[in-house]
C-alpha positions as CSV (number, residue, x, y, z in Angstrom):
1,X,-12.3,-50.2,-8.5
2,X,-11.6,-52.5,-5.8
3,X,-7.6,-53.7,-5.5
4,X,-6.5,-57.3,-5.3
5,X,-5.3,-57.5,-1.5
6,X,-1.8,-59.0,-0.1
7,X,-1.6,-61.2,2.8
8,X,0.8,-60.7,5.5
9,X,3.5,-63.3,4.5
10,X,3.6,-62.1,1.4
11,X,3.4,-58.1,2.2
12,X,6.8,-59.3,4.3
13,X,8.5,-60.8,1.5
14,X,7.4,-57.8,-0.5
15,X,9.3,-55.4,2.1
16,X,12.4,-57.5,1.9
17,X,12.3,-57.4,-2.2
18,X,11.9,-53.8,-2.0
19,X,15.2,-53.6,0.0
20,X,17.3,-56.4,-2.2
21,X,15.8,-56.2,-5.7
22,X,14.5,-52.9,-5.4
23,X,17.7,-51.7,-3.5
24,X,15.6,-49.6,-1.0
25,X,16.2,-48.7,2.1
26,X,14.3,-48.8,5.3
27,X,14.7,-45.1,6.3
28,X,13.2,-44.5,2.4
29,X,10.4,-46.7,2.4
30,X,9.5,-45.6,6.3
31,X,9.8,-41.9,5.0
32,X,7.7,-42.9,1.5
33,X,4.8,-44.2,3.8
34,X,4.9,-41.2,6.2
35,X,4.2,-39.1,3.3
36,X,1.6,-41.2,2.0
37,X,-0.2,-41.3,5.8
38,X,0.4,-37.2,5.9
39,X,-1.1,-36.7,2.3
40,X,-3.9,-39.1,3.3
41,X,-4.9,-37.2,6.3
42,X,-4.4,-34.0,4.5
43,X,-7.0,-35.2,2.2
44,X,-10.2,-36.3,4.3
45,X,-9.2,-33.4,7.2
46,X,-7.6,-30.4,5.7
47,X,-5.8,-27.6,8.3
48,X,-9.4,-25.5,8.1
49,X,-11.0,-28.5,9.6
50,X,-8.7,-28.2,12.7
51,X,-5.0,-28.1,13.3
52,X,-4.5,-30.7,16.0
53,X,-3.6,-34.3,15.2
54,X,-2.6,-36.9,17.8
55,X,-0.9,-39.7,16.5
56,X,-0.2,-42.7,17.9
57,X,2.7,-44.8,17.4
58,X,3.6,-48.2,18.0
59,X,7.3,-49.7,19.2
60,X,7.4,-50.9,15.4
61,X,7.7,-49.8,11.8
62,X,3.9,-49.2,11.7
63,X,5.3,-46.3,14.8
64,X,7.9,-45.1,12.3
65,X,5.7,-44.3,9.8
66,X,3.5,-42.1,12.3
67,X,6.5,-40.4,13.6
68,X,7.4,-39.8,9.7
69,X,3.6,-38.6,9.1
70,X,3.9,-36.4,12.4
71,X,7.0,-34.7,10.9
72,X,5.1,-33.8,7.2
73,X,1.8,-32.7,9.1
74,X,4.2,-29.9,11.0
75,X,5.3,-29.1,7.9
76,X,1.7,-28.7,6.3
77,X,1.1,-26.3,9.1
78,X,-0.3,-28.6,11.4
79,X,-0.1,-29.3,15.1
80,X,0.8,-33.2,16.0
81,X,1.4,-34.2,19.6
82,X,2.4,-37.9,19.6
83,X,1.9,-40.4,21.9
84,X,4.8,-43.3,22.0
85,X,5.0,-45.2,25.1
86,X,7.3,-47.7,24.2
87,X,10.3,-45.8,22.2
88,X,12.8,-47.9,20.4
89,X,16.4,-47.7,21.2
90,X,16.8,-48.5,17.1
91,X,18.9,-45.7,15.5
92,X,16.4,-45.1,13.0
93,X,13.1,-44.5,15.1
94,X,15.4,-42.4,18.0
95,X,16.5,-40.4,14.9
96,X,12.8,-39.5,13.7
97,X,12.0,-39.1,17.6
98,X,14.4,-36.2,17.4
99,X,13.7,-34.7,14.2
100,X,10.4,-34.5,15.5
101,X,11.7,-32.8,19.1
102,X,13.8,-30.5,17.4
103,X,10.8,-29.0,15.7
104,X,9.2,-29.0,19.4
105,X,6.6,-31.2,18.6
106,X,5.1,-32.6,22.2
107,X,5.5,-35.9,23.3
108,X,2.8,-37.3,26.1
109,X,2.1,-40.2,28.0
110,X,-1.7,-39.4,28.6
111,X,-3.5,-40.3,25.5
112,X,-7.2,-39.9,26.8
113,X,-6.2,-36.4,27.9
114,X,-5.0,-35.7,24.7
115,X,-7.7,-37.0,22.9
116,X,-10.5,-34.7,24.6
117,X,-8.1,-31.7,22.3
118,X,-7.3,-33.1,19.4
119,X,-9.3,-32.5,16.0
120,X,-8.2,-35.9,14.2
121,X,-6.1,-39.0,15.4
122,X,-3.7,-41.1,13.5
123,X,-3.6,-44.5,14.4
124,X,0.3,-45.9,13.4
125,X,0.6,-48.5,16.9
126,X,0.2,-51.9,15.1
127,X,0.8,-53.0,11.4
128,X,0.3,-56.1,9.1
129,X,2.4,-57.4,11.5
130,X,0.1,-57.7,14.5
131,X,-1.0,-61.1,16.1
132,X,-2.4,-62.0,19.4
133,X,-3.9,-59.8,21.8
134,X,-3.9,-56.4,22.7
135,X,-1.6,-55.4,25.7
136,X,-0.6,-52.0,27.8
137,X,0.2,-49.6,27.0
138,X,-1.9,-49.6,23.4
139,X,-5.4,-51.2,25.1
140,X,-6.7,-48.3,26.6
141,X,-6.0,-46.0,23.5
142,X,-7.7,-48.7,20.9
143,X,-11.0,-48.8,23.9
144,X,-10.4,-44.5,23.2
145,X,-10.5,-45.0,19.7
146,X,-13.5,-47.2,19.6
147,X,-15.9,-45.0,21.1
148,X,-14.5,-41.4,20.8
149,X,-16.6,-39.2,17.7
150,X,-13.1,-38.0,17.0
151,X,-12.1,-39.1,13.4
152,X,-9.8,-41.9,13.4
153,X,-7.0,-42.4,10.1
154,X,-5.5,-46.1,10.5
155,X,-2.2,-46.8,8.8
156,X,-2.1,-50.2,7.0
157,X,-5.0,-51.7,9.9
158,X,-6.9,-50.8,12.1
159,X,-4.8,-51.4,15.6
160,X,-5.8,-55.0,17.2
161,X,-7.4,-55.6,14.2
162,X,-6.3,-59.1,12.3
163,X,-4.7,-58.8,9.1
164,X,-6.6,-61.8,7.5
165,X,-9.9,-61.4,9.3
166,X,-11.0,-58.0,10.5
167,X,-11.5,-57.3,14.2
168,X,-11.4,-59.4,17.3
169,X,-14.2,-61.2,18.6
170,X,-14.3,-59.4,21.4
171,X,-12.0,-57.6,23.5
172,X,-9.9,-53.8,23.0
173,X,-11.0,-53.2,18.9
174,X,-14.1,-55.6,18.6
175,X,-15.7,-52.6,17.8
176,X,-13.1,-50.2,16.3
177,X,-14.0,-48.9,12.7
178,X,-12.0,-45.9,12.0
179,X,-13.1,-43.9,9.3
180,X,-10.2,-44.0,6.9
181,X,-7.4,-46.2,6.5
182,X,-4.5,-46.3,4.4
183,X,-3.1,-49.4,3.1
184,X,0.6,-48.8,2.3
185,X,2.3,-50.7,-0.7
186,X,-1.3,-52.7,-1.1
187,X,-4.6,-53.5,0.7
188,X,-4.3,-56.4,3.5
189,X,-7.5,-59.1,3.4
190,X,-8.7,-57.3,6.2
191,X,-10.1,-54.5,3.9
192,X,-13.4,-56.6,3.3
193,X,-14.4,-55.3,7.3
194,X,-13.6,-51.9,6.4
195,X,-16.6,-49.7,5.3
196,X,-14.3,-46.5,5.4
197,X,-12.6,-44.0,3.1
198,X,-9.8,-46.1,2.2
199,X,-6.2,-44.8,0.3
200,X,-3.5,-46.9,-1.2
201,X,-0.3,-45.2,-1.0
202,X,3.0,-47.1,-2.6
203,X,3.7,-44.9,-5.8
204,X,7.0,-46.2,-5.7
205,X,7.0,-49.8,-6.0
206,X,8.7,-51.4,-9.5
207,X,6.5,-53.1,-11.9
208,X,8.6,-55.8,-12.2
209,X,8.0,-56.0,-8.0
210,X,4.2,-55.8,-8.3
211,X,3.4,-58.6,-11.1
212,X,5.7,-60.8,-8.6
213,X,3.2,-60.4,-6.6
214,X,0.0,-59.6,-8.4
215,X,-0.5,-56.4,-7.3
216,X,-2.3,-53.9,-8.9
217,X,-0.8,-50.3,-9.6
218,X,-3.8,-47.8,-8.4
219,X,-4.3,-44.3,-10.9
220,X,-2.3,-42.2,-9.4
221,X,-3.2,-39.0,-10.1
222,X,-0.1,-35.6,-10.4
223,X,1.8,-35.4,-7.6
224,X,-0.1,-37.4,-5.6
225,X,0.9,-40.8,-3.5
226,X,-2.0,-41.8,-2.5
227,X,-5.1,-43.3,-4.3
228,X,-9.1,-43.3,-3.1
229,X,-10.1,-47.1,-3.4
230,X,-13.4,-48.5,-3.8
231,X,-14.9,-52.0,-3.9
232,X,-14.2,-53.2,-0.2
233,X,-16.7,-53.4,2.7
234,X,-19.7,-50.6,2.2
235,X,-18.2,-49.4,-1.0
236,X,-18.5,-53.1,-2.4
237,X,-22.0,-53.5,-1.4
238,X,-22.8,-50.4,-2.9
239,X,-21.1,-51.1,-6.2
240,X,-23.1,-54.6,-6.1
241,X,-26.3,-53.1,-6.3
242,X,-25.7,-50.7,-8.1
243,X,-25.0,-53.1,-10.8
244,X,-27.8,-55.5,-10.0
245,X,-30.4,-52.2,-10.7
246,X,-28.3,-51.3,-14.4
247,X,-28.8,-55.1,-15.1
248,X,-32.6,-55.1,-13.9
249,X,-33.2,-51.6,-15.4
């Protein structure tokens, strides 16, 4: 079933409800979407598949959530090395920086190197956020990411990617398709591009919260906080003739 999407103006003013109406926090939702990103990877690359993630953060909450996902994936037996080249001085991201250093998780500046290791790479550098175009340090790791065999998870977007429209032209991420994403609290237009395994993970928002904003609440299933979605990009296609043949048949 394919999920009604939220643009970025509104996926802000959804954020800032979740924190008044909703009387979240930042550190919770942050640490609810690192979950959701660490389940998501669980899911499509499982520790038998090869313990080494790099994860790439961004100077931004889309970073903070990677640096939250990093933490869980340790956790699940995993072994992140994270690349963040432009650390916030924010108390909250230095304080996830440490948690992560304290568990002597690696830190590195060479992402290329560390890409020629790793068994899976997280992609948390830009969110719904993102606008303009790609600068250092971020455009040679999107280039890596576009053409490495490595499978690539994206949180919320693809990095360089447009939130309304997909990818760029041309330029860093013209041709950058990862192979899963995760939308957090609810897909972003973008998702028609996408012909990936796609999650939705936000099993926390209020109902109240989500018919404000049309959303609809995915089947989450047990303990999970994520959801496989359907109906966007490839899937969509396939659903469409799929139907066409059952009505022809």
């Amino acid at each position: 079933m394919a999920l009604k999407t939220i643009n970025a103006k509104n996926a802000g003013a959804l954020d800032k409800d979740l924190m008044s109406i909703g009387a979240f926090s930042l550190d919770q939702l942050m640490e609810l979407a690192g979950l959701s990103v660490s389940q998501a990877v669980y899911r499509v690359h499982p520790p038998n598949k090869g313990r080494k993630i790099l994860v790439a953060c961004g100077p931004g909450n889309n970073g903070g959530d990677g640096l939250v996902a990093a933490r869980h994936l340790w956790h699940y037996g995993y072994q992140p090395t994270i690349f963040y080249p432009k650390q916030s001085k924010n108390d909250l991201y230095e304080r996830l920086a440490t948690q992560l250093k304290n568990l002597d998780v690696p830190f590195t500046e060479d992402f290329n190197g560390s890409l020629k290791t790793t068994d899976h790479v997280v992609d948390a550098i830009f969110g719904f956020s993102f606008s303009g175009e790609v600068r250092d340090p971020f455009k040679d790791p999107i280039i890596a990411m576009e053409t490495t065999e490595v499978p690539v998870l994206s949180v919320d977007a693809p990095s360089s990617w447009s939130i309304e429209d997909g990818p760029p032209a041309s330029g860093p991420g013209a041709k950058f398709h990862p192979a899963t994403l995760i939308s957090l609290t609810a897909p972003k237009p973008l998702v028609k591009h996408f012909t990936g395994t796609h999650f939705v993970g936000g099993r926390f928002i209020p109902r109240s919260v989500a018919e404000k904003y049309d959303l609809d609440i995915p089947d989450y299933q047990g303990v999970d906080q994520i959801a496989k979605v359907s109906g966007v990009g490839t899937e969509a296609k396939k659903e469409e003739i799929l139907g066409l043949a059952q009505r022809q048949g």
